[in-house]
C-alpha positions in Angstrom: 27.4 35.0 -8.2 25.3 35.4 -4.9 22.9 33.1 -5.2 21.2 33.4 -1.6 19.0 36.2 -2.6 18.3 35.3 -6.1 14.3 35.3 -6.2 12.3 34.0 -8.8 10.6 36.9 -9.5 13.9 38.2 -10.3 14.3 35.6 -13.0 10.7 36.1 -14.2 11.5 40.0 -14.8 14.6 39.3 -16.4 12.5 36.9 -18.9 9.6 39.4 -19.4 12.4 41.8 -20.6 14.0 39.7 -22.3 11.4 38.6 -24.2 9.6 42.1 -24.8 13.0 43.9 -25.4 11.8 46.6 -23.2 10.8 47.5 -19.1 7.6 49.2 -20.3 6.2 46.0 -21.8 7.4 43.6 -19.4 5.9 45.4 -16.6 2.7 45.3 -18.7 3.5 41.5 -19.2 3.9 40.8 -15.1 1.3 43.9 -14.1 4.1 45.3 -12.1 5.1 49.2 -12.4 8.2 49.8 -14.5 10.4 50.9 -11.7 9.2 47.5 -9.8 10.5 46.0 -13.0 13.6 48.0 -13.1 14.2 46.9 -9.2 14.2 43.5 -9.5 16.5 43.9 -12.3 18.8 45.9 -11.0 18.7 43.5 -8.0 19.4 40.4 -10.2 22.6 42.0 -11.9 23.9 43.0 -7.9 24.1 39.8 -7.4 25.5 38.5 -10.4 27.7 41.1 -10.4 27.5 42.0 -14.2 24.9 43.6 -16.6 21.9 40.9 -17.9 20.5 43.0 -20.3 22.0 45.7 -22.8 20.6 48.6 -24.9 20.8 47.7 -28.5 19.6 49.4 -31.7 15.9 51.1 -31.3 16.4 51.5 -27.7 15.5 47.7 -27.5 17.2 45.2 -24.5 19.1 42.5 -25.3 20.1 39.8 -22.6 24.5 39.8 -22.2 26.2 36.9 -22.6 25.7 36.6 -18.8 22.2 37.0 -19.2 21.7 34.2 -21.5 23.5 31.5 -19.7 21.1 33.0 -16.5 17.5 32.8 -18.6 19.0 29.2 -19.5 18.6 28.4 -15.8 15.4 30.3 -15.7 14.0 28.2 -18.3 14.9 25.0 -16.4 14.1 25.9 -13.3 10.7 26.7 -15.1 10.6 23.2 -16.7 11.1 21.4 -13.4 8.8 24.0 -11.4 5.9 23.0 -13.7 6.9 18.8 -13.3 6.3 19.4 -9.9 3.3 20.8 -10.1 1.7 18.5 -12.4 2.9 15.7 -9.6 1.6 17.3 -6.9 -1.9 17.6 -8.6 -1.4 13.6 -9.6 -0.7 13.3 -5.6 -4.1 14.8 -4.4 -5.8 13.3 -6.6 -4.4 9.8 -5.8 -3.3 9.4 -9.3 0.3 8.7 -8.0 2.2 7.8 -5.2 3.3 4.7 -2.8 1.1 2.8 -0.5 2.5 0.2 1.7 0.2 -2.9 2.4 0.2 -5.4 4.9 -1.0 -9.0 4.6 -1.2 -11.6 7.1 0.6 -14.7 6.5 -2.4 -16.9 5.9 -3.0 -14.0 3.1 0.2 -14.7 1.0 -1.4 -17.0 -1.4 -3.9 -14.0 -2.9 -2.0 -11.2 -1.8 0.8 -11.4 -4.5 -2.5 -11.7 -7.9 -4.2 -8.8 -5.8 -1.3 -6.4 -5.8 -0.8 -7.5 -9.7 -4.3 -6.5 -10.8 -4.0 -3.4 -9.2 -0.6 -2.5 -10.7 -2.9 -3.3 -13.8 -5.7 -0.6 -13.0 -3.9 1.8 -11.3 0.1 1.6 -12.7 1.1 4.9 -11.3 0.7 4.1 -7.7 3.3 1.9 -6.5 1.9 -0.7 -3.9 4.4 -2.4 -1.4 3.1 -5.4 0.0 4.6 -6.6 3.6 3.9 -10.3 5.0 3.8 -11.1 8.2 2.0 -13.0 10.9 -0.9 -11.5 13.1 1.2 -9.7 15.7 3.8 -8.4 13.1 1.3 -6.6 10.8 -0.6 -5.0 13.9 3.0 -3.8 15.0 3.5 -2.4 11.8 0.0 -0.7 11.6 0.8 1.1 15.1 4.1 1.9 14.1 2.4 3.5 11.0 4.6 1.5 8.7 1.5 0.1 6.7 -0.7 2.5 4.9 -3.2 -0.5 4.4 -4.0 -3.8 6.0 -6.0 -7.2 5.3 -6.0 -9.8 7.9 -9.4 -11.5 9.6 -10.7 -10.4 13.1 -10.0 -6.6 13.1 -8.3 -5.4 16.2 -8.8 -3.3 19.5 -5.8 -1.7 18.9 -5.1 0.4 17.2 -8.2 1.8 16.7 -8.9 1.1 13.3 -12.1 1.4 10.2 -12.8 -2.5 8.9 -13.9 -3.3 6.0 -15.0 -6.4 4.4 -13.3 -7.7 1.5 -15.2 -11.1 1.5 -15.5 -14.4 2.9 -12.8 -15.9 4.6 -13.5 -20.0 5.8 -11.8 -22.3 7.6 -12.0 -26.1 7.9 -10.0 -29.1 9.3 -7.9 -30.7 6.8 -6.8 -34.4 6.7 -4.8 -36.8 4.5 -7.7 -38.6 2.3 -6.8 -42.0 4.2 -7.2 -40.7 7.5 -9.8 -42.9 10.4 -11.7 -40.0 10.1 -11.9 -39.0 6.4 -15.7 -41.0 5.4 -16.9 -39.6 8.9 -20.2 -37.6 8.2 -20.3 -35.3 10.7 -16.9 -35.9 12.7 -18.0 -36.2 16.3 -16.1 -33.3 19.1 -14.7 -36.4 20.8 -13.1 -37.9 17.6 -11.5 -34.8 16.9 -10.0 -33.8 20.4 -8.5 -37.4 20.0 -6.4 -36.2 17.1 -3.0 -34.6 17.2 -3.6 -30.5 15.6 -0.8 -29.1 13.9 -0.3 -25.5 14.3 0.9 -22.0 13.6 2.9 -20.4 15.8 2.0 -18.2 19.2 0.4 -14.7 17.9 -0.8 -16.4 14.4 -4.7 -15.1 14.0 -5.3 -19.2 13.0 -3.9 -20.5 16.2 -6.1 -18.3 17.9 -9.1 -19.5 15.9 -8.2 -23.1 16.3 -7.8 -22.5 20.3 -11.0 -20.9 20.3 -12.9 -23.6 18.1 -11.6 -27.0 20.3 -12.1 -25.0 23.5 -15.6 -24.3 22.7 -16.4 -27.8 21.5 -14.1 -29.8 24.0 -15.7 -27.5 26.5 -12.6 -27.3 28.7 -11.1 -31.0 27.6 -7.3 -31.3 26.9 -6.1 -31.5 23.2 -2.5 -32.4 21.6 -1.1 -29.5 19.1 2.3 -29.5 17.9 3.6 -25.9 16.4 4.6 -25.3 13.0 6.0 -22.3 11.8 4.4 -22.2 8.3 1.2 -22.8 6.5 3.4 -25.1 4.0 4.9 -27.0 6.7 1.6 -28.0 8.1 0.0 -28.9 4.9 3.0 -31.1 3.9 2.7 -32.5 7.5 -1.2 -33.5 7.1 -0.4 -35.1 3.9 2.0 -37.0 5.2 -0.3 -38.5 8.2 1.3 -36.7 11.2 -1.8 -35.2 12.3 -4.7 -32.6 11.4 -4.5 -29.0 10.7 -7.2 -26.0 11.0 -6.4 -23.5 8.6 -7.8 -21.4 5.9 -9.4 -22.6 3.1 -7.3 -20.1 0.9 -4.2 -21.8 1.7 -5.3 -25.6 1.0 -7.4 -24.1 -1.9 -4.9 -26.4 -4.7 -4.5 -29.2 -3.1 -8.2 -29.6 -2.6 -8.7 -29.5 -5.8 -6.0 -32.4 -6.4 -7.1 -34.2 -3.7 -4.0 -34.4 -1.7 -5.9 -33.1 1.2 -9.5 -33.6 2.0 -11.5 -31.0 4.3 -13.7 -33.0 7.4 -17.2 -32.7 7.6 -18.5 -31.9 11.3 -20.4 -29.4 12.9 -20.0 -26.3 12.9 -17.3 -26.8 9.8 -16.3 -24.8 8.1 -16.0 -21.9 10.1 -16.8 -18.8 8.1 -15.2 -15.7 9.0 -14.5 -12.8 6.9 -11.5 -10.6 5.1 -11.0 -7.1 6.6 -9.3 -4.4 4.8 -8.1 -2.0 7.8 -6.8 1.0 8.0 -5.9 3.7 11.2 -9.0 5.5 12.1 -6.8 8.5 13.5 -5.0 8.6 10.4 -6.2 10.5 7.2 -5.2 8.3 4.4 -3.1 9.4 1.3 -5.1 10.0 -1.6 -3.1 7.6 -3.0 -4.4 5.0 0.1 -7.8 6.2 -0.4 -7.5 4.8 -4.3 -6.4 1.9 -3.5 -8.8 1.0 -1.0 -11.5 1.9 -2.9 -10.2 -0.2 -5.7 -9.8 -3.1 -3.2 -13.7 -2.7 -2.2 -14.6 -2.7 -5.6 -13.2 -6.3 -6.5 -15.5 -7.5 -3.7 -13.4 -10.4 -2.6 -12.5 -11.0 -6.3 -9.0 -11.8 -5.9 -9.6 -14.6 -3.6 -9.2 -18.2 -4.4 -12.2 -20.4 -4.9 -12.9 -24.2 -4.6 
C-alpha cells in the first residue's frame, strides 16, 4: 500500500460510508457532494490497491476485508488524534507540561518542600529543579535552560521581570562560646578582627559579605578563608575556626538547637529579599506562567522560619 498520499479525509470518507452503507448519506454525513465522496474513495483504494467497500444486498456498501483492517487504523489514528488534542488544550492552558527551575545554592534548603507543595497543587506539571551557585543559574537563565529562577539581587543581565517571594536575611553566625557571643552590639572593629569563612568566588553571599565589611571597615583589611559549601562553613563556625555571614535560611535548625548563635551588631541582620525571575524577552509557557503564579501566591510560605 502507498501510504505517502493517504489523507485523512480519505479515511474519514471511507468511515462515513462505512457507517451509512451508502455515498449519498455519507456525503450528507461530511457535507461533501457525492462524487467528492466517490473521489476520495476511489483515491483510497488506488493506493491500497484493492476495493474497501463492496455492494451488498439492497444496494448497501460493505467495507472488504481490506477495508476493515484500514477503518481499524482509522479508528486509532482517531483515538490518538483526539489525545492529542485534549493535551494540547491542557498545554495552553498550563494544566500540563515541564518547567525547569533554578535555585541558588543558598536556596537548597526550601527549594526541595517548595517544589513538593507544588507537585501537590498542581501534579500534572512536572517541575525540574536545578541548583547551582550565583553565576551558574544566571548562565543557565541566558542559555535559556531555566524556565524559572529564585536567587536574591536580581541581575542586569539578562534582562529579566523580579518578583518578590519574601524576605530573605542574613546575619553573622558564631559558635555560642565565641569572645564575641554576649557582645550587645558587636563593634565594626571587633568584627574585622575575626577570621570570615566564605563561599566561593561568584556566590551571591560572598558578594554580600564583601560588600557589608567593606562598607563598615571603610576600606580596612579583613581575613576570609573560602569554603565551597554552606555545610562546610556551618560545621566550621561550630567548630571555632572562625565566623561566617550567610543566610538565615541555611542556619535556620541549628539556631534553633543552639549550635550556632547569630551576633547582634549594627546594621544585623541584613534583610534582603527572594526574587522569583524570569526572562523579560521570553514569553513564558503557560505551564511557567502557572507555576509562577502559584509561587506568588504562597507569599514566601515555603521558607524557613526562626
Amino acid at each position: 500500500m502507498k501510504l505517502d498520499g493517504l489523507t485523512l479525509r480519505q479515511l474519514r470518507c471511507l468511515r462515513a460510508v462505512a457507517d451509512s452503507g451508502s455515498l449519498t448519506n455519507a456525503a450528507a454525513q461530511l457535507r461533501l457532494t457525492t462524487p467528492a465522496i466517490h473521489s476520495q474513495l476511489r483515491g483510497l483504494e488506488d493506493l491500497a490497491g484493492c476495493p474497501l467497500v463492496a455492494r451488498a444486498e439492497h444496494g448497501v456498501f460493505r467495507p472488504t476485508p481490506e477495508g476493515h483492517a484500514l477503518l481499524l487504523a482509522e479508528s486509532q489514528i482517531a483515538t490518538a488524534l483526539a489525545r492529542a488534542g485534549r493535551e494540547i488544550g491542557a498545554l495552553q492552558q498550563g494544566h500540563i507540561g515541564n518547567v525547569v527551575l533554578g535555585v541558588v545554592s543558598t536556596g537548597k534548603y526550601f527549594a526541595p518542600g517548595l517544589v513538593a507543595r507544588l507537585l501537590r497543587r498542581l501534579p500534572d506539571i512536572e517541575v525540574t529543579l536545578r541548583i547551582g551557585n550565583r553565576d551558574a543559574i544566571l548562565a543557565a537563565l541566558a542559555g535559556d535552560d531555566l524556565d524559572l529562577a529564585i536567587m536574591g539581587r536580581p541581575p542586569r543581565e539578562p534582562a529579566v521581570i523580579a518578583d518578590p517571594v519574601g524576605p530573605h536575611p542574613h546575619l553573622i553566625i558564631a559558635a555560642p562560646d565565641h569572645p564575641l557571643a554576649e557582645a550587645d552590639p558587636v563593634m565594626p572593629g571587633d568584627l574585622l578582627a575575626q577570621t570570615f569563612l566564605s563561599r566561593e568566588e561568584g556566590s551571591g553571599t560572598r558578594i554580600l559579605m564583601t560588600r557589608f565589611l567593606d562598607r563598615i571597615g571603610e576600606g580596612a583589611t579583613w581575613r576570609a578563608v573560602e569554603m565551597g559549601t554552606n555545610e562546610t562553613i556551618k560545621q566550621a563556625v561550630i567548630a571555632g575556626l572562625g565566623i561566617a555571614l550567610i543566610s538565615q535560611h541555611t542556619v535556620t535548625e541549628e539556631l534553633r538547637s543552639g549550635r550556632l548563635i547569630a551576633l547582634r551588631g549594627i546594621g544585623l541582620p541584613i534583610q534582603r529579599s527572594w526574587y522569583l525571575l524570569r526572562r523579560a524577552d521570553r514569553q513564558p509557557s503557560p505551564a511557567t506562567a502557572r507555576i509562577r503564579e502559584e509561587i506568588l501566591a504562597m507569599r514566601g510560605g515555603f521558607l524557613p522560619r526562626l
